[in-house]
KOLNU-126722 format. One record per residue (C-alpha): x negated, y negated, z. Coordinates in steps of 0.05 Angstrom, whole numbers, plus 5000, padded with zeros to 4 digits. Each point is the difference from the previous one (the first is absolute). Example, Ala and Ser with C-alpha at 12.3 -4.5 7.8 and 13.67 -1.06 7.14 Angstrom:
// residues 2
    x    y    z
 4754 5090 5156
 4973 4931 4987
//
This chain:
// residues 261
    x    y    z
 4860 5267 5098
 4986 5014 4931
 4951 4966 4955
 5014 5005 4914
 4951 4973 4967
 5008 4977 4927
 4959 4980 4945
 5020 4924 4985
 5063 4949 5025
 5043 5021 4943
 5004 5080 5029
 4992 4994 5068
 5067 4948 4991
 5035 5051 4957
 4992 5043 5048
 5031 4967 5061
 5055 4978 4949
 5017 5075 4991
 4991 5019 5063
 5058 4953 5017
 5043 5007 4948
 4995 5073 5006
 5017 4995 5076
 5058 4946 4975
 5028 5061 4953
 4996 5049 5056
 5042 4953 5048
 5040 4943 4961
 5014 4977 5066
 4944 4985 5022
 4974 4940 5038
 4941 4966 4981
 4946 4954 5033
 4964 4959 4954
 4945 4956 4989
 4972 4933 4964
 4941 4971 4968
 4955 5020 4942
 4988 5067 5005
 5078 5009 5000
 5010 4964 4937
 4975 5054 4949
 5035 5057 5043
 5064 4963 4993
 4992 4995 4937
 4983 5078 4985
 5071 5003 5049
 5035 4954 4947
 4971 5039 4945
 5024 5068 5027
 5071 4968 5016
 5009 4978 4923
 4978 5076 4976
 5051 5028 5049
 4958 5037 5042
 5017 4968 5067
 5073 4972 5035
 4992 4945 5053
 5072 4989 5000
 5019 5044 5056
 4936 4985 5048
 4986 4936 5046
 4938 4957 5026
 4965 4971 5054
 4940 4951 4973
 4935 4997 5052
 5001 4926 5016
 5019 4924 4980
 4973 4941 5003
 5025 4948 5057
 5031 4940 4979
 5017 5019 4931
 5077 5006 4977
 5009 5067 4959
 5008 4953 4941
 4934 4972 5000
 4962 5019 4937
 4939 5015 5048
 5042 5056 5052
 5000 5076 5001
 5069 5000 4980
 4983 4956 4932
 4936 5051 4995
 5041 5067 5009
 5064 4969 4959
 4951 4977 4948
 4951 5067 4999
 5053 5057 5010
 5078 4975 5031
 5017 4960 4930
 4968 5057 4951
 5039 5066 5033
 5069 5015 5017
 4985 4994 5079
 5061 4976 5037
 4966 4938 5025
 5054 5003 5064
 4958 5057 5015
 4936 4967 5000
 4975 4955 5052
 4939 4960 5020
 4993 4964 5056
 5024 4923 5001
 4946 4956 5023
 5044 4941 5006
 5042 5035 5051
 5019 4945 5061
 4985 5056 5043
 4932 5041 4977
 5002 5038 5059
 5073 5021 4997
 4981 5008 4925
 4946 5047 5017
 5048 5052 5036
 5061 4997 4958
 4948 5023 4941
 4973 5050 5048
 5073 5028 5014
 5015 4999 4937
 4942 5049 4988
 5020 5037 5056
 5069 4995 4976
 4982 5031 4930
 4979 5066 5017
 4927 4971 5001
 4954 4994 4942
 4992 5060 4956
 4941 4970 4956
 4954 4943 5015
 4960 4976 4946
 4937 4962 5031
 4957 4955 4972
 4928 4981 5045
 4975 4929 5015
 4916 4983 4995
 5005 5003 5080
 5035 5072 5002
 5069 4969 5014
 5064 5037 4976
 5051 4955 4991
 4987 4933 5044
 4970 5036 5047
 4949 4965 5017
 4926 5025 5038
 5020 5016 5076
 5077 5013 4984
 5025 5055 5056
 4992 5068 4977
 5080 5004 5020
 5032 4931 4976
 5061 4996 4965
 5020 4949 4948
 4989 4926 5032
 4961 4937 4978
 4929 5005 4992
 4947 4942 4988
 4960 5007 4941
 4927 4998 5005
 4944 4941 4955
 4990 5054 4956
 5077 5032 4984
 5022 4915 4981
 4931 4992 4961
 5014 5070 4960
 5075 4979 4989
 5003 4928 4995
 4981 5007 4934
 5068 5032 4972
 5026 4935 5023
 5009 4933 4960
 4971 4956 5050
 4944 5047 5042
 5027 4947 5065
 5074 5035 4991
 4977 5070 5020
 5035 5016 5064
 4951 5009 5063
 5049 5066 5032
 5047 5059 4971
 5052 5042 5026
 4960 5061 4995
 5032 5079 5019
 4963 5025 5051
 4943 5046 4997
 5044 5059 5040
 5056 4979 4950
 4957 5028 4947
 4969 5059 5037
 5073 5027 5007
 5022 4997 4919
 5001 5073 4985
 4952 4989 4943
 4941 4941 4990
 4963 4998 4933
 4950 4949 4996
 4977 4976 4936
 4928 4960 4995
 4959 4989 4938
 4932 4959 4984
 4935 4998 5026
 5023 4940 5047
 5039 5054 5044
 4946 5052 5000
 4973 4980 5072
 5064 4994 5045
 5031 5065 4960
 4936 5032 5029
 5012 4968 5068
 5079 5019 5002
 4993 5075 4976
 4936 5018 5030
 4984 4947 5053
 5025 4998 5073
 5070 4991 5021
 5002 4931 5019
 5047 4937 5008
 4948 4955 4958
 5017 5046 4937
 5070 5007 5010
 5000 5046 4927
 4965 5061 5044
 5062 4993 5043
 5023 5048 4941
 4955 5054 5022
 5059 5024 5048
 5051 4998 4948
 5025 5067 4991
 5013 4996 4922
 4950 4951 4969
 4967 4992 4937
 4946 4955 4981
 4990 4990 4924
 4936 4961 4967
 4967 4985 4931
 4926 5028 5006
 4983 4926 5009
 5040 4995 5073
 4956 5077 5019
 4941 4979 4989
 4978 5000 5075
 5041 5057 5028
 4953 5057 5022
 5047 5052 4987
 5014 5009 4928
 4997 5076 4984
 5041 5014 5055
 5057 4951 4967
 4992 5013 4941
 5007 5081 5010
 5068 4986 5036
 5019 4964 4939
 4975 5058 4954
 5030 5059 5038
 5069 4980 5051
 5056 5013 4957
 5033 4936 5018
 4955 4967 4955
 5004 5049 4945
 5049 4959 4954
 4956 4935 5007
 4936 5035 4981
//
């Protein structure tokens, strides 16, 4: 695990938005796991940006998103589908036959669950999962005391994930009480996790997941086994790791991170 620290929102989301669309330009084929909710907005939107000046393709590469609500239709203004077509899908030249979210409205949820984990499978696997992290430590909908080793299924969502979300909705009563989340060892096996946190409000469970114990209530330190993962924050989401020369000297001085110095 790496940890890149940055001095506000704005770079540390440029950042991540190069890093991917550097990776994209590298391998136009890609596939790509990626994520919702508020953090995500303004690195879409760098993504957009950098589509419109030419410097990135997505017309080649494909995508797995993390999770979907249960119960809504992919047409519902309030789904990860409306969010991704919305934030990214409509705004790029993404094949959107190549993109896929999980359908929450599914007859079947658990039958739904494995089809979208063979279709991972069936995809070579994901080559870059972009990761957002909930108050609790979750990554995706994977809620405290998800198995280390689950694979994408439906997960009840905890007081504080509904209370938190429930306000993107029109009616806070519509919010939708479980997900189809991917699993926690659906994520550990993407070839490459960046994780993306800003604000003071994340500065404690970033502190728990990078530097904390491994554990099952903070299923975010899960990523400490991930063989390729990156954790970029604003100085607002460090301010409680313990760590900090030692970070930010692997940002100074591994080449990798020479062109986004």
């Amino acid at each position: 695990m790496e940890v890149i620290i940055q001095k506000d929102k704005g770079s540390a989301t440029k950042l991540v938005a190069r890093l991917l669309a550097n990776q994209l330009n590298e391998t136009p084929t890609m596939t790509l796991g990626l994520a919702t909710g508020r953090t995500m907005e303004a690195l879409y939107d760098e993504l957009v940006r950098l589509y419109e000046a030419k410097e990135v393709d997505f017309s080649k590469c494909g995508s797995f998103n993390l999770d979907e609500y249960v119960g809504l239709t992919p047409e519902d203004p309030n789904s990860y589908r409306s969010y991704m077509n919305k934030w990214l899908f409509d705004r790029v030249n993404i094949h959107k036959a190549k993109t896929h979210v999980p359908n929450g409205s599914a007859e079947d949820l658990d039958e739904e669950c494995r089809n979208y984990e063979a279709l991972i499978r069936g995809a070579g696997g994901l080559d870059f999962q972009l990761l957002g992290i909930g108050s609790s430590g979750h990554i995706g909908f994977n809620e405290p005391l998800s198995a280390l080793r689950s694979l994408t299924r439906v997960k009840a969502l905890t007081r504080d994930t509904i209370e938190q979300n429930s306000g993107l909705f029109p009616d806070p009563s519509m919010m939708p009480r479980r997900a189809i989340t991917m699993g926690v060892d659906t994520i550990l096996k993407s070839k490459r996790a960046v994780l993306l946190a800003t604000g003071s409000s994340k500065a404690d469970i970033i502190a728990k997941a990078v530097e904390g114990p491994l554990t099952a209530i903070v299923t975010a330190s899960a990523l400490q086994l991930h063989s390729h993962c990156t954790i970029v924050v604003d100085e607002d989401a460090a301010a409680k790791l313990t760590h900090r020369d030692y970070y930010d000297w692997i940002f100074q001085n591994e080449p990798e991170w020479a062109a986004y110095r």
